[in-house]
C-alpha positions in Angstrom: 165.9 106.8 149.3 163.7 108.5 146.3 166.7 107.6 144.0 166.5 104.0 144.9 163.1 104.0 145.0 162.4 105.4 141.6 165.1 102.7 139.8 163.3 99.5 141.9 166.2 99.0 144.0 164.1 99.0 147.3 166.0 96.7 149.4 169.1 99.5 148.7 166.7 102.3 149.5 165.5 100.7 153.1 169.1 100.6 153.9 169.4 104.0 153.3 167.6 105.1 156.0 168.3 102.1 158.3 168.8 104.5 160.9 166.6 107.0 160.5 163.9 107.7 163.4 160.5 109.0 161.6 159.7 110.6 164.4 158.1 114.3 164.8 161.0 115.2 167.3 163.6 113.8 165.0 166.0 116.3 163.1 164.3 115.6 159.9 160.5 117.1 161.6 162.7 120.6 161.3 161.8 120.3 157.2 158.5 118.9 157.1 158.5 118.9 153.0 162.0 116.1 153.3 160.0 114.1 156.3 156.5 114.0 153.9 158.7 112.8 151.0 160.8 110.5 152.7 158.1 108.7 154.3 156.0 108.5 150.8 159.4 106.7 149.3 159.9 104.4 152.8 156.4 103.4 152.4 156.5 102.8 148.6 159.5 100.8 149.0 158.1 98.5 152.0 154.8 98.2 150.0 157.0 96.7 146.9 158.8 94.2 149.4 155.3 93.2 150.9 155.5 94.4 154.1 152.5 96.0 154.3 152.0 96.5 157.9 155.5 98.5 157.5 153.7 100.8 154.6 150.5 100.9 157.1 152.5 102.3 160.2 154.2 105.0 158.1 151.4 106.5 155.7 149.3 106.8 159.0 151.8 108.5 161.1 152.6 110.8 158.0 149.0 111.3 156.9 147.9 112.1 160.5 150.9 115.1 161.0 150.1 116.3 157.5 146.5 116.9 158.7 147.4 118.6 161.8 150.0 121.2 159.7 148.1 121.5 156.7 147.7 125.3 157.8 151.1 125.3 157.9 151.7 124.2 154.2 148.9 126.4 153.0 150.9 129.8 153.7 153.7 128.2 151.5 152.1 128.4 148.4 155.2 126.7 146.5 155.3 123.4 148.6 151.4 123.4 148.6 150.9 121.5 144.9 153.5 118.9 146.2 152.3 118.1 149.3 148.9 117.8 148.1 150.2 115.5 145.8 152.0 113.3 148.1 148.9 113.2 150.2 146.5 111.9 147.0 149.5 109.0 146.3 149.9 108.0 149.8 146.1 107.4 149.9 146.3 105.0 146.9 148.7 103.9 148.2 147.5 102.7 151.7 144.2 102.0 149.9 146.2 98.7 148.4 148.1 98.1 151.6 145.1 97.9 153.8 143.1 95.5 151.5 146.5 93.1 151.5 147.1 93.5 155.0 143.7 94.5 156.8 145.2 96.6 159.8 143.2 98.8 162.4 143.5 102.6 160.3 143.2 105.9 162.6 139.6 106.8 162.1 140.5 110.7 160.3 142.6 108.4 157.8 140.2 105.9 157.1 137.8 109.1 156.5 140.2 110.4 153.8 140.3 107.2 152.0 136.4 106.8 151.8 136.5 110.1 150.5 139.0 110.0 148.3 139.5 106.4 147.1 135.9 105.3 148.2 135.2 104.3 145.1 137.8 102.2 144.3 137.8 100.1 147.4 134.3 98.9 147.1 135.0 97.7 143.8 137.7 95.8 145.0 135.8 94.1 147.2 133.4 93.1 144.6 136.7 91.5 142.8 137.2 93.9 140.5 141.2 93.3 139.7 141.8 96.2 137.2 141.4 98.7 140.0 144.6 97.7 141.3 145.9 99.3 138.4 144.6 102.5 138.6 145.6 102.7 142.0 149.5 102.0 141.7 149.6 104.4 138.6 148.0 107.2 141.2 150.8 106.3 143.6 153.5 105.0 142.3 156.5 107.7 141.4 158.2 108.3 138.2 160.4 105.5 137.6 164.0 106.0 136.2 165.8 103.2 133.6 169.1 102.1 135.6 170.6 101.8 132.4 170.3 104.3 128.8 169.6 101.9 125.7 169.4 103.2 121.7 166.3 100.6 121.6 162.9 102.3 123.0 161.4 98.9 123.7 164.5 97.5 125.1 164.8 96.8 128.3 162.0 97.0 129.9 158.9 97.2 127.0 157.5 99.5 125.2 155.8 100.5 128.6 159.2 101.7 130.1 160.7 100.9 133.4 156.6 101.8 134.9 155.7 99.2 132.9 158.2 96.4 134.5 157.2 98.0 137.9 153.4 97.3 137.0 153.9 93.5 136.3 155.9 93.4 139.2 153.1 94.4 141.3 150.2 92.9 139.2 152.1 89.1 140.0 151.8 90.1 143.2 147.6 90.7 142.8 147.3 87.8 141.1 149.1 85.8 144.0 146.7 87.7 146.7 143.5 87.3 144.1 141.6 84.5 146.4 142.9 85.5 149.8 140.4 87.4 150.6 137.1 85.5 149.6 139.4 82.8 151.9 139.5 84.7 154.7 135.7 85.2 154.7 135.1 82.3 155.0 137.4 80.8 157.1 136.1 84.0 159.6 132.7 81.9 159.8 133.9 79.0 161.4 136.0 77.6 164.4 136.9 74.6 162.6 136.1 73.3 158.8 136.8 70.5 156.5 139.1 71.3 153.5 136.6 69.4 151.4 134.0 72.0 152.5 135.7 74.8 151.7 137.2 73.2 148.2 133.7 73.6 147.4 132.7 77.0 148.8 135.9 78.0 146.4 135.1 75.9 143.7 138.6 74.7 143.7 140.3 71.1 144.2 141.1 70.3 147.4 144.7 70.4 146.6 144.9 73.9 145.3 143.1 74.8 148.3 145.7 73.6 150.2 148.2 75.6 148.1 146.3 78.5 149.0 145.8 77.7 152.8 149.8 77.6 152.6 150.1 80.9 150.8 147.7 82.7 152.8 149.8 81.6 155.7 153.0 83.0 153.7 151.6 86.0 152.7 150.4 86.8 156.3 153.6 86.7 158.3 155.1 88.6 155.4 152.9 91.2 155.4 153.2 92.0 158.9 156.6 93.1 158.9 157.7 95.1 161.5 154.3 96.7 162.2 153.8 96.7 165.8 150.2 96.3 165.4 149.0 92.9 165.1 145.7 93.0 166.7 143.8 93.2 163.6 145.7 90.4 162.0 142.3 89.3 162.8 142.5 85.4 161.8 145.1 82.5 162.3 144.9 78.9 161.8 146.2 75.2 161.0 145.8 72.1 158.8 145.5 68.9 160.9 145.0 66.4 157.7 141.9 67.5 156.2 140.5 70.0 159.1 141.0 73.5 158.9 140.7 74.9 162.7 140.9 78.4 163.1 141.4 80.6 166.3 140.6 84.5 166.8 143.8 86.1 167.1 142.1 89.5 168.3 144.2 90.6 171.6 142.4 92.5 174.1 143.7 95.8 175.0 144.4 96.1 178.7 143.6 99.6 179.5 143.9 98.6 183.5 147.7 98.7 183.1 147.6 101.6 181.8 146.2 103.3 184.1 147.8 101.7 186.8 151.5 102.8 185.4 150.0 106.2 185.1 148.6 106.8 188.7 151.7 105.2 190.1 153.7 108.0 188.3 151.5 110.5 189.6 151.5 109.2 193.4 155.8 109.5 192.3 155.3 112.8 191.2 153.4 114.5 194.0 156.0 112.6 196.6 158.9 114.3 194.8 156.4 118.0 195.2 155.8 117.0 198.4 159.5 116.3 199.4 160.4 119.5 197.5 158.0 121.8 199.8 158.6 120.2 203.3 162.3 120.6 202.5 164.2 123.3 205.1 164.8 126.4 204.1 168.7 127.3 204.6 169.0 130.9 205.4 172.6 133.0 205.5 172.7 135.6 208.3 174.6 138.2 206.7 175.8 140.4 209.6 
């Protein structure tokens, strides 16, 4: 998967561990330094494709065990410098996720990424597009050329294969650049004409259409396979030139859940129960 990853082939490199459970019980928790990395390069790979939800649920199942064994990694002192490491990228790295695909993050992650990328979120939300930059080049791995050429600037720029990576990414920016000033507004209201907002936008009322239909695009998209979809906190439709808008926020029903779990306890204490009214069989030995 890090081989794929690092020559842009990231389609190849989710394939390659199609079947792989990232799981704490799975066969690849026994060396936590090849479950860290591969879930850096799974979560690189699905942030490249745009499913951002995908790069969400990894980074914050990975981040959270890495906080729970960092004692673990400190008595190592030759793994230390590289798990530290993948820790800093990942953070970038689900900095740019989360602002593309606003997902619910675990509250000791979301306190790393104040801390450590803080900063650099804020001025993001005050539209500050370079940042984006910055923030890949923190994350991104070291990119190999799939092919050797004599030319330096040939294939790929005098900027190297990071370089091709970088526009690549950056066209998808540029793409996501008014989404969220979009979704702001379109948080305010229930209903709204498109005229209205083409104003609030300061766009045409076609292009604001254009950008209804991307924002729609990019949405699904960026879900992926994410099981979490509660904070995909806004949905809505065009009927002719009214923009209505529905919550999509689903309520948690904590009542079922604890209804499954007394019903396994009252199953539990019946099979105690059955277990201590049970005979005794005794053998007279004479």
């Amino acid at each position: 998967v890090s081989t794929q990853s690092t020559g842009g082939d990231y389609h190849m490199a989710l394939s390659c561990i199609e079947h792989v459970q990232f799981k704490d019980k799975d066969m690849m928790a026994l060396v936590p330094a090849c479950q860290i990395t591969a879930n850096y390069y799974a979560g690189f790979a699905y942030l490249m494709i745009r499913k951002y939800g995908n790069t969400i649920q990894l980074y914050q199942h990975i981040l959270g065990y890495m906080q729970r064994t960092k004692q673990f990694f400190q008595n190592r002192s030759f793994q230390a410098d590289d798990i530290n490491k993948k820790n800093e990228q990942m953070l970038a790295l689900l900095a740019i996720a989360s602002t593309f695909c606003p997902l619910r993050l675990d509250e000791s992650v979301n306190i790393q990424i104040k801390e450590k990328q803080g900063d650099k979120v804020a001025r993001i939300q005050h539209g500050d597009m370079a940042v984006y930059d910055d923030l890949f080049f923190s994350g991104c791995p070291k990119f190999l050329s799939p092919v050797v050429s004599e030319n330096p600037t040939s294939p790929f720029g005098s900027s190297g294969p990071r370089g091709l990576q970088l526009q690549v990414f950056k066209a998808e920016v540029e793409q996501q650049r008014l989404i969220p000033t979009l979704r702001s507004f379109l948080k305010l209201y229930t209903s709204i004409p498109i005229s209205k907002l083409a104003k609030f936008l300061d766009m045409h009322e076609n292009e604001v259409r254009c950008c209804l239909m991307a924002f729609k695009h990019k949405k699904e998209v960026a879900k992926g396979d994410s099981a979490d979809q509660t904070t995909m906190d806004i949905d809505f439709y065009v009927d002719k030139d009214m923009v209505h808008i529905s919550d999509t926020k689903i309520a948690r029903h904590y009542g079922d859940y604890y209804v499954q779990q007394v019903l396994k306890l009252k199953e539990s204490n019946k099979l105690i129960l059955g277990a201590a009214l049970a005979p005794v069989v005794t053998t007279n030995t004479a």
